[in-house]
C-alpha positions in Angstrom: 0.0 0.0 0.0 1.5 3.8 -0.7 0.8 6.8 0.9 0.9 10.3 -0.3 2.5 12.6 2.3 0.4 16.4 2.7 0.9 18.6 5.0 -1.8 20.5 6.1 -1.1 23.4 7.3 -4.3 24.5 8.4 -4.6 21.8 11.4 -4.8 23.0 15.0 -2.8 20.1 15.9 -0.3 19.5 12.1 1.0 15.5 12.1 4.5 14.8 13.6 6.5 13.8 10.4 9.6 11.4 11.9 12.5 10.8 9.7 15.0 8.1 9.4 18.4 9.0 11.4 20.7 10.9 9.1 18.0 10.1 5.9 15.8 12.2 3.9 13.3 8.9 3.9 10.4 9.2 6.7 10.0 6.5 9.4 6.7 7.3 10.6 3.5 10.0 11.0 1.4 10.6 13.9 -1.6 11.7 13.5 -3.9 13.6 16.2 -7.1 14.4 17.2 -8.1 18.1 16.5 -10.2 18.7 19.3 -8.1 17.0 22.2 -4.6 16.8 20.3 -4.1 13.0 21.2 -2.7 10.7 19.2 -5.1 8.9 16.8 -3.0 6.9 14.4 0.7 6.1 13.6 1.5 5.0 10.1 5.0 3.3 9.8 6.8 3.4 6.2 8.9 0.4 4.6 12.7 1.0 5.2 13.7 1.1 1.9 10.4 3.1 0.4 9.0 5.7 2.6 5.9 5.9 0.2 5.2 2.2 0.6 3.2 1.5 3.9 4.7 -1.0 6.6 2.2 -0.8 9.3 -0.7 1.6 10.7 -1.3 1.7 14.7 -4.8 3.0 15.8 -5.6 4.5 19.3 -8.6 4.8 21.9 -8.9 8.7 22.4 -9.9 7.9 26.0 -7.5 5.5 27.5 -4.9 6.6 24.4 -4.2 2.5 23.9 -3.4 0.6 20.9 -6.8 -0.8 19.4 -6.2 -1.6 16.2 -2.7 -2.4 14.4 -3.0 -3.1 10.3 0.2 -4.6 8.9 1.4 -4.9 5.4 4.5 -6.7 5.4 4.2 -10.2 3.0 1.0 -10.0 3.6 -2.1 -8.1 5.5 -3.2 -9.1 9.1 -5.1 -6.8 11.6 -4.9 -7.2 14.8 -7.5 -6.3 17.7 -6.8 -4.6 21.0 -8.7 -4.1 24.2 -8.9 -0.3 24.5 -8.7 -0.9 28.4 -6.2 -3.5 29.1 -4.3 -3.2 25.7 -4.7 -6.8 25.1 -4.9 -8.5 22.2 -7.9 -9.7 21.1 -8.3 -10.9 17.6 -6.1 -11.2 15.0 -7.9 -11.6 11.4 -5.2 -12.4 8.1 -5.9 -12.3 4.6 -4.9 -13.8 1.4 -1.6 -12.6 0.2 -3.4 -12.2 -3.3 -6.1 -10.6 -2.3 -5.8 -8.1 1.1 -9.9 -8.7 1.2 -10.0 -12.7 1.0 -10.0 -13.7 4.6 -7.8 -16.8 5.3 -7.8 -17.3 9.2 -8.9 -15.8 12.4 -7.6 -15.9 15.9 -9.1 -15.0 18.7 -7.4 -14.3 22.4 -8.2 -15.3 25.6 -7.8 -12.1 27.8 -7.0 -14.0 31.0 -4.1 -15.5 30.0 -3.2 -13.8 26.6 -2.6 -17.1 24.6 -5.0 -18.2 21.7 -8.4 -19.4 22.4 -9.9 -20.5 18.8 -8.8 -20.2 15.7 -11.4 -19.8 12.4 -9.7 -21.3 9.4 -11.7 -20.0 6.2 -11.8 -21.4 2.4 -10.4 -19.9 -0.5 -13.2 -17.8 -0.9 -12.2 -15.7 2.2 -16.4 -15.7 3.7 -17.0 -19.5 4.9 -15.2 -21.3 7.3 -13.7 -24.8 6.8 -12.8 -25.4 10.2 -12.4 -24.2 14.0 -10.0 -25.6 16.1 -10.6 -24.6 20.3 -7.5 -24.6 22.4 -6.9 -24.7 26.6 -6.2 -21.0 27.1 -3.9 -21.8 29.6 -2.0 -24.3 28.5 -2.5 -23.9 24.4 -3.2 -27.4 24.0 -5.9 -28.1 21.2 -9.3 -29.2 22.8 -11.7 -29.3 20.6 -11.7 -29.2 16.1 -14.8 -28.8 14.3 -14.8 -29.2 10.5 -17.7 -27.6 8.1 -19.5 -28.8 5.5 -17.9 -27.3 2.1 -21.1 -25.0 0.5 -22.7 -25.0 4.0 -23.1 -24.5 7.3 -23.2 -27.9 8.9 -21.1 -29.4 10.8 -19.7 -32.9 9.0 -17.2 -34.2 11.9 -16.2 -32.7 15.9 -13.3 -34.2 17.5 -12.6 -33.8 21.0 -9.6 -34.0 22.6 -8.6 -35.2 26.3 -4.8 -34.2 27.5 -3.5 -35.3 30.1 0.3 -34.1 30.9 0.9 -32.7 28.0 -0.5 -36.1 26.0 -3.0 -36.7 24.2 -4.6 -39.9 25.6 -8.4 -39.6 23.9 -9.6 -38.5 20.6 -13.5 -38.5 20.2 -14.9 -37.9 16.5 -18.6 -37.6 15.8 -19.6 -37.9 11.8 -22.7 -37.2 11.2 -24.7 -39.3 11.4 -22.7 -41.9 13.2 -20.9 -41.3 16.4 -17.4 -43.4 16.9 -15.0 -43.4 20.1 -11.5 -43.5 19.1 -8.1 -43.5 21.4 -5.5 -43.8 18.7 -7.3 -43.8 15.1 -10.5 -42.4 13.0 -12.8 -43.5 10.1 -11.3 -44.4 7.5 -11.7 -42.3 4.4 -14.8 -43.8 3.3 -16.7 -44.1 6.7 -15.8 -40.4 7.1 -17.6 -39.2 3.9 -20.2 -41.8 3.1 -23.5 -38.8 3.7 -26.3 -41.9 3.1 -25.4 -44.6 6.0 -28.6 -45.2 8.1 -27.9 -44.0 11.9 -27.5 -46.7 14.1 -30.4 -47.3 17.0 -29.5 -46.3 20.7 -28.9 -50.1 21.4 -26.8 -51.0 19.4 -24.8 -47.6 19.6 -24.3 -48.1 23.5 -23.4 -52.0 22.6 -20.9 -50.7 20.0 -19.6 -48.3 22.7 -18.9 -50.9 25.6 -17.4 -53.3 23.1 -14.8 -50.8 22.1 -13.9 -49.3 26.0 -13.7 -52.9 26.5 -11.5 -53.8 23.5 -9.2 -50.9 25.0 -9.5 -51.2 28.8 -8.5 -54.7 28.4 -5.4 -53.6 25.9 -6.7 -56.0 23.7 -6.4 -55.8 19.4 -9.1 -56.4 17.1 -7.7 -59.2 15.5 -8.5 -60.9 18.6 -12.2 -61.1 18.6 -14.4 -63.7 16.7 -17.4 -61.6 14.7 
């Protein structure tokens, strides 16, 4: 992104113009608010190109925080601040084609600072593919939910049980069957065969105690007579 540089000499409050040490080239502007003459907005040039934009800081006129910081560099990514605490809270990046094709979102837990979720979008930068939940704390993964492509259902959840830094359960749910799972999913046609008839609550609960069984017991598959 470029930038045209004008100096208005008609503002109450004109914008600070920084330059580089011992250059010509300008490092940043700040801008500021007419009435109050705080800060509104920094704009940071590339090193190399002061007409090429690096990165844009925005600021809450009350508390005078960062709320808002756009970067440029490779490619574009805004990120979210609490005007109070300064905290991050979301950070949204885009396409490096195309600075208005979303490609992920994160979101921040405010507690702890670490990521919460994270939205993972298609290539067409408005629905998402999949959402992954994570242990604010300790930044393990907890939960992943994949989307139906051309939709809004939900085709599979998987939830995950840590223990000690270990995964030691694995849950997946395909609609419409449900399957329990400590060390491996459906196979590629279980997981997206759409017609199979849901199984009855009986035999899902039989299903169920056959495999905590099969797994309590350490036993293998190859084991049991069908």
């Amino acid at each position: 992104m470029n930038l045209a540089v004008v100096k208005n000499s008609t503002l109450k409050y004109e914008d600070e113009v920084v330059y580089r040490r011992r250059s010509s080239r300008i490092e940043c502007i700040h801008e500021f608010n007419q009435d109050t003459g705080k800060r509104i907005r920094t704009t940071y040039f590339d090193y190399f190109d002061d007409k090429k934009i690096k990165s844009i800081e925005e600021y809450d006129q009350k508390t005078g925080k960062r709320i808002k910081s756009t970067n440029f560099v490779l490619f574009k990514s805004i990120h979210e601040y609490d005007p109070n605490s300064g905290k991050k809270i979301k950070t949204t990046n885009f396409d490096i084609r195309n600075d208005r094709r979303i490609t992920s979102v994160h979101e921040y837990n405010q507690e702890f600072g670490n990521i919460s979720r994270v939205l993972i979008y298609r290539s067409d930068g408005k629905s998402i593919s999949m959402v992954k939940e994570y242990n604010p704390e300790t930044e393990q993964i907890v939960r992943c939910i994949n989307y139906k492509r051309n939709s809004n259902a939900i085709s599979s959840i998987s939830n995950y049980e840590v223990k000690k830094d270990r995964t030691v359960k694995t849950t997946f749910y395909y609609s419409p069957i449900t399957r329990n799972f400590t060390s491996q999913p459906l196979s590629e046609k279980e997981r997206f065969k759409e017609d199979v008839n849901p199984i009855n609550e009986m035999d899902k609960a039989k299903m169920e105690k056959l495999i905590d069984n099969l797994f309590r017991n350490k036993l293998t598959f190859s084991s049991l007579s069908l």
